[in-house]
Structure formats: C-alpha cells, structure tokens
RODO-2510 file (C-alpha; in nm, 4 decimals, decimal comma):
residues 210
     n   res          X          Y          Z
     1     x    -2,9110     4,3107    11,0583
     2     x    -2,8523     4,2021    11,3815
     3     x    -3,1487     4,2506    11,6460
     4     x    -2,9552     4,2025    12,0002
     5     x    -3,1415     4,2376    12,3314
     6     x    -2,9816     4,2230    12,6600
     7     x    -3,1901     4,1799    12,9748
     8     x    -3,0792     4,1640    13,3980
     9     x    -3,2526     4,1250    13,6496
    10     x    -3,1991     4,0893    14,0082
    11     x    -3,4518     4,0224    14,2927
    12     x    -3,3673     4,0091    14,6535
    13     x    -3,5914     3,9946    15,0095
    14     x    -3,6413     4,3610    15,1033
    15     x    -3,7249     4,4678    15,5098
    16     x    -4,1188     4,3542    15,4163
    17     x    -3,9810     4,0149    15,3697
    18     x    -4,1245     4,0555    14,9976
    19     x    -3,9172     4,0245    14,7056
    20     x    -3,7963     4,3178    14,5128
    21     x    -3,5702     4,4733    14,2636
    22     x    -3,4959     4,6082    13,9227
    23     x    -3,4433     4,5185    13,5797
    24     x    -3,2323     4,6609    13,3232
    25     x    -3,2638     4,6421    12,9524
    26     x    -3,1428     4,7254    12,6464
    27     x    -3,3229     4,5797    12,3304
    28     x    -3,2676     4,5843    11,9652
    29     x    -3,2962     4,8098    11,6851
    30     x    -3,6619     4,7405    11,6239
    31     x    -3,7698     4,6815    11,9522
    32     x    -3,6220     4,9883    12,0619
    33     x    -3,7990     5,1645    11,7867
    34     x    -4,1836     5,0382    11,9108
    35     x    -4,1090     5,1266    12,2148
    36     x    -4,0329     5,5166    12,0883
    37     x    -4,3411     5,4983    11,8806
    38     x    -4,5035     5,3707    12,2270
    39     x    -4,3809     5,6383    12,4515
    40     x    -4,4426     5,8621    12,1757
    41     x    -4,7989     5,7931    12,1401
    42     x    -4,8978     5,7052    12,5172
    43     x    -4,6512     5,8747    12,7314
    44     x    -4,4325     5,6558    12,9972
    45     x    -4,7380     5,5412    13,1443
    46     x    -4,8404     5,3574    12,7839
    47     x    -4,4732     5,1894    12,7563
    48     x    -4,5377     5,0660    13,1896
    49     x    -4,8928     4,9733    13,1158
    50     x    -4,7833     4,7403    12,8121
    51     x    -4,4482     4,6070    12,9959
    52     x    -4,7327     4,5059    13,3436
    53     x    -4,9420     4,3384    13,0507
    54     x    -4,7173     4,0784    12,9319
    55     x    -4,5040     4,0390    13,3037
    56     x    -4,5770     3,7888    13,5552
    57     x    -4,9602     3,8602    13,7312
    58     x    -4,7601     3,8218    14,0404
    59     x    -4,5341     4,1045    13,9506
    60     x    -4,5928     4,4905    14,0387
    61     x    -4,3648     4,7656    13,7681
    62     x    -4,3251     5,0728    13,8770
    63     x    -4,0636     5,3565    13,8311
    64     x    -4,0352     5,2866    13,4430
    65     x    -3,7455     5,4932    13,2799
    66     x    -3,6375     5,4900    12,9794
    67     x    -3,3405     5,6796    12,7977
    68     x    -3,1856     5,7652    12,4870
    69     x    -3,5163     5,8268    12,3256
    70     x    -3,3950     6,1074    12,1052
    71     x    -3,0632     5,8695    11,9997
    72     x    -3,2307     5,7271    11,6996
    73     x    -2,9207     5,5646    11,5808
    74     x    -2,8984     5,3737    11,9490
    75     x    -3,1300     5,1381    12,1160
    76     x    -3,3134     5,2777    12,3877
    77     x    -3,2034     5,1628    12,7665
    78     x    -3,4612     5,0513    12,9804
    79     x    -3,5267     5,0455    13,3761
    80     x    -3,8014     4,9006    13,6316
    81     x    -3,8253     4,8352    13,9504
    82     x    -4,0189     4,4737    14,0388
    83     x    -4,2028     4,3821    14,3037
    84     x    -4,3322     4,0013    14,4256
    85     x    -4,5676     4,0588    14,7096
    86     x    -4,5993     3,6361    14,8106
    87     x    -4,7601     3,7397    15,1692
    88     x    -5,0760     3,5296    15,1530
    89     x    -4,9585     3,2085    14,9614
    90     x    -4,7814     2,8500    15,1066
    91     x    -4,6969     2,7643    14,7193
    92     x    -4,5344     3,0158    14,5447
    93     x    -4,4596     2,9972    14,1804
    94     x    -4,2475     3,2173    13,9922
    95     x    -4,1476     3,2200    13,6109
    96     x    -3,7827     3,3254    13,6006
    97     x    -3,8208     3,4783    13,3247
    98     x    -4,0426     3,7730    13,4422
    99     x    -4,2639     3,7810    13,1247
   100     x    -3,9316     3,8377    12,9017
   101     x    -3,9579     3,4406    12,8012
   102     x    -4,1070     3,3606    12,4733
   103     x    -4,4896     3,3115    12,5000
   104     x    -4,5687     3,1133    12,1813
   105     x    -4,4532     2,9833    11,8684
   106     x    -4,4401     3,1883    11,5789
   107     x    -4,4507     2,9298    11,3473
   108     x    -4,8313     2,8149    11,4044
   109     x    -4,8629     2,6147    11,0831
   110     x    -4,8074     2,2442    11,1047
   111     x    -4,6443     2,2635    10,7193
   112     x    -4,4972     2,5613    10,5090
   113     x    -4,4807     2,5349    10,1641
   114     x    -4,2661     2,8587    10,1291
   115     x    -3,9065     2,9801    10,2845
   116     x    -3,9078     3,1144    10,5742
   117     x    -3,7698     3,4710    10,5770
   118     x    -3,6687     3,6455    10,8842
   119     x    -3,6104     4,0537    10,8875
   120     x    -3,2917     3,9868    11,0917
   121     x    -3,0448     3,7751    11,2915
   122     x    -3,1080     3,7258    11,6377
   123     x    -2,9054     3,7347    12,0071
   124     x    -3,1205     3,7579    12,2830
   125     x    -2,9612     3,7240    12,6493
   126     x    -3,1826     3,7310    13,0061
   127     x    -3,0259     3,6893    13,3181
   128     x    -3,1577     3,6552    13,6225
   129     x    -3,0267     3,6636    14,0170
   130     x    -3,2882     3,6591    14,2646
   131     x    -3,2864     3,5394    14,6353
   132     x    -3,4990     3,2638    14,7605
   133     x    -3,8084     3,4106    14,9505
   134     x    -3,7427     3,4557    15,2906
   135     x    -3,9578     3,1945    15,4702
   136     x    -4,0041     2,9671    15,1948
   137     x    -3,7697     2,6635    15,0312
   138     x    -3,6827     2,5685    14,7162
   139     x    -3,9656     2,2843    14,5606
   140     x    -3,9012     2,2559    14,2503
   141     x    -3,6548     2,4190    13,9864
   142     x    -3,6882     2,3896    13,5785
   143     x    -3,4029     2,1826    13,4170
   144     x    -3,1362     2,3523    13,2467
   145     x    -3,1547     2,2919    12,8590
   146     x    -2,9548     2,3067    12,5341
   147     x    -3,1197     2,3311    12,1852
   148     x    -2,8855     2,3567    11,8730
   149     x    -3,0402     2,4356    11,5831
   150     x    -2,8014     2,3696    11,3215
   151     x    -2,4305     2,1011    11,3927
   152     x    -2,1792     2,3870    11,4160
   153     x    -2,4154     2,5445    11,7222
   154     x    -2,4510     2,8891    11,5784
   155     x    -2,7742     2,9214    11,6535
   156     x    -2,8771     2,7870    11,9394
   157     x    -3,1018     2,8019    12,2567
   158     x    -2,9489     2,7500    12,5840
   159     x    -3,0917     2,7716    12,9414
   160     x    -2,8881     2,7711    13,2310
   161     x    -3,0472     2,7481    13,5643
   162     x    -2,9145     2,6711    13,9451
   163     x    -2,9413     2,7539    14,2602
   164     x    -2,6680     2,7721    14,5170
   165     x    -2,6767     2,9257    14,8945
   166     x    -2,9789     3,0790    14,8707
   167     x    -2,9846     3,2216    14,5375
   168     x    -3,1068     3,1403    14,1615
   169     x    -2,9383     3,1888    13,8790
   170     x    -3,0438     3,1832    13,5247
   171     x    -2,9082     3,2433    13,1877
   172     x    -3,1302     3,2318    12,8948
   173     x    -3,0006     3,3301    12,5627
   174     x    -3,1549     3,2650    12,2062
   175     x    -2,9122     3,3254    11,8704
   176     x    -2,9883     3,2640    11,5394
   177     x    -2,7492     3,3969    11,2432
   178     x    -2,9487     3,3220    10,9822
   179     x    -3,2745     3,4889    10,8294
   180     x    -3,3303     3,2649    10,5284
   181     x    -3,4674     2,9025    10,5632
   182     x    -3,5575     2,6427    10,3036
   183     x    -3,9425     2,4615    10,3185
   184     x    -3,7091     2,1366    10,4097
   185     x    -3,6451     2,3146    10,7584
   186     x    -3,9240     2,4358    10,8515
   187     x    -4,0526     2,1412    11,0758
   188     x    -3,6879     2,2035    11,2117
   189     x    -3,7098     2,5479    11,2994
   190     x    -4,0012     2,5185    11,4244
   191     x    -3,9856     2,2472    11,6703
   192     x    -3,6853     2,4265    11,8132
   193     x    -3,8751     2,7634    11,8797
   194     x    -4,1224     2,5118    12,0420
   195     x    -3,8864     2,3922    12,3016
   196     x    -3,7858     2,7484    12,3833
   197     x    -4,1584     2,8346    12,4396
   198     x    -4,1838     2,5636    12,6623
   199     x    -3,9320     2,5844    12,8408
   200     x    -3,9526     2,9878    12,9313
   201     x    -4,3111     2,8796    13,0395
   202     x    -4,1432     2,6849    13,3062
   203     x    -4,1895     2,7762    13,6589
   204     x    -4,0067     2,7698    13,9994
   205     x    -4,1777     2,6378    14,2884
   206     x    -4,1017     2,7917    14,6347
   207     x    -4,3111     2,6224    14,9875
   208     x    -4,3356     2,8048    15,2822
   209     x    -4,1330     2,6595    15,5724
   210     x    -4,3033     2,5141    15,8358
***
C-alpha cells in the first residue's frame, strides 16, 4: 500500500511586516487515520496542540481545520494558518520545512541482523513558497540535494531549494517503492534516511538590513 502525503505551504510579509500564511495538507492512509483517532479523542484543539509541538518554536498555528473526517475510505485534508513573528531578532533562522522535515532516523541500530520490513511504500512531497522577510536579506540558504537509493532512482530523496526576486522555493519529496529489504542493505537504507534527516534539519539564515 501506498502511503502518499502532499504538503504546501506559502508564507508572505503581511501589513505587520511579519510573515504569515497557510498550509495545506493532505496525508496518507495511516496518517490520516491518527489524526481521526486524535481529533476523536482530543477535539481540534488536541490535533493543533500536537501539530504546534513538532512545528518550528518560531511558528504560531492557529485556525486548524480539518475535513473529510467521516470519509473513512479518503485521507483527511488539512488546513493552518502560520505565523513568524521575527520583530525582536537581527539573525533570523528558519527551517523550510516548518516541522514537516524528518526529525531522526528510524533506523537507530548501527547493524541489523534481520530484513527490514516496511508496512508500505512511500511518496512524500512538501513544497514551500515564502517571501523573504521584509527588512532582512538572504545569509545563508541550504544546498539543494539528490539521494538515490537504489541505480534505476525509484526511490529517491530529492531537495530542491532557490531563491529568486525575493522569494524561496523548495521542493522536498521522499519515495520509496519498496517495503522489503535484505540485512545486506541495511547500512544502505539507513545512511540514506540519514542524509534526509540532515538535511530537513537545515536552516535558512535571514540578517536584518542595516
């Protein structure tokens, strides 16, 4: 089974000269189904209170709704609105990712002496558009990257990042077809979900203009 998760967001300089926007997601199958179980359990205010957890400390989430709850044969859709308040700081870092990166490695153990079996395939996709804070310039910007996992690059990680007139693009998408994966591979597999890791814990660094 396929687990495919599709996530936008776009960030521009509102009339506070902060930045703000939305996000819009849809995630997989079993994703969608914790965050029923979530909502279910703790109310909206549960689902918000775990998606602020795991975001950015930087970042503010507020008017969390989500639909298609009741749809149990479709993944849920998902919407936020973000705020970056970056009044009282000359440095500014920002992950582009907005706490949707990967966080660590879920292969811990330095050896495995048993396959690895996955519950499903994976094709995860973040985008992001976001304006350059008004006041500030661009310091510093993570490379782009591409990881192939196996030589006919069907599973792959690729991260594709620039920024032109102003504005900062960024593709991130993980896919993996496969769910089975011999002992031999494991050192494999697990270095590549290392480079991922570090490089969604990247950041962008933004100085105020003097």
């Amino acid at each position: 089974m396929l687990e495919k998760k599709v996530t936008s967001i776009v960030i521009s300089n509102d009339e506070n000269k902060n930045l703000s926007g939305y996000a819009k997601q849809s995630p997989g199958y079993y994703e969608s189904y914790k965050f029923r179980k979530t909502v279910s359990e703790k109310g909206n205010e549960g689902l918000l209170k775990e998606l602020q957890t795991k975001a950015d400390p930087i970042m503010n989430i507020s008017n969390l709704v989500v639909e298609s709850l009741k749809d149990y044969e479709d993944p849920v859709s998902v919407t936020f609105d973000i705020k970056v308040d970056h009044s009282k700081t000359d440095i500014l870092y920002i992950n582009p990712m907005f706490g949707e990166g990967y966080k660590e490695n879920p292969f811990k153990s330095a050896d495995r002496l048993y396959p690895v079996e996955m519950p499903y395939t994976v094709d995860e996709v973040f985008v992001l558009k976001m304006e350059v804070p008004e006041g500030y310039q661009l310091e510093e910007l993570p490379k782009p990257a591409k990881v192939n996992y196996d030589e006919g690059s069907k599973s792959f990680f690729e991260y594709i990042i620039s920024e032109q007139n102003g504005t900062v693009m960024l593709r991130s998408r993980v896919k993996i077809v496969r769910t089975f994966f011999a002992p031999e591979e494991y050192e494999v597999l697990r270095e590549f979900f290392s480079q991922i890791v570090n490089k969604h814990s990247e950041q962008i660094v933004f100085k105020k203009k003097k």
